[in-house]
N, C-alpha and C positions, 0 to 999 in steps of 0.2 A: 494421470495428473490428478492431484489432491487440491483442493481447496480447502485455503483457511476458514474453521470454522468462526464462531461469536466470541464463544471460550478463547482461543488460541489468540485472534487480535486482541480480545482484552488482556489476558495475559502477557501479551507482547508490549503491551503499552505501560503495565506495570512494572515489567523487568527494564525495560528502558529508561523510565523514569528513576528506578534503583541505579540502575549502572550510572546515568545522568550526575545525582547525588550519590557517587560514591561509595553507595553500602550494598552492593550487588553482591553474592559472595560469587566463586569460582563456579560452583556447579549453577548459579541464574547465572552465570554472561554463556557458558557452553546452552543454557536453557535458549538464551535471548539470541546465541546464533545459530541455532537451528530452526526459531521461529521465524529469524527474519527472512534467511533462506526459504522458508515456504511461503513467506510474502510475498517474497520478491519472483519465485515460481509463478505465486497465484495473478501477479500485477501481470506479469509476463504472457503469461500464457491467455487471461484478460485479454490485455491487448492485440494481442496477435491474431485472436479470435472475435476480434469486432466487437466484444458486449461491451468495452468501458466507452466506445465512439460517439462524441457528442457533435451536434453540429457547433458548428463556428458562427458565430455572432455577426451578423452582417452590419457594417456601420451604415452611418449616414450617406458616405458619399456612394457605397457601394448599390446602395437602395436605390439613389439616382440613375444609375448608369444601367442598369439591370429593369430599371420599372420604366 
């Protein structure tokens, strides 16, 4: 498994705002869909492995019932 690195999300961010507005050529969108493909590897495989896992926000009522 590969992770995106700094370079590649910025790049991915630039080519999608191209394609966004239109002036992407053919070879940035095959660019922008093999990046996104490793993003969406990288989100995935993230997640599956617990590093993106935030707690959940306890509200008010839940703090009552719990304290």
């Amino acid at each position: 498994m590969m992770n995106m690195t700094c370079e590649e999300f910025d790049r991915l961010n630039t080519l999608a705002e191209k394609a966004l507005n239109e002036v992407a050529t053919g070879y940035e969108l095959e660019e922008l869909n093999l990046l996104l493909s490793l993003w969406n590897e990288t989100v995935e495989f993230n997640l599956l492995s617990g590093h993106c896992l935030l707690p959940l926000p306890i509200n008010e009522h839940q703090q009552k019932s719990t304290g």
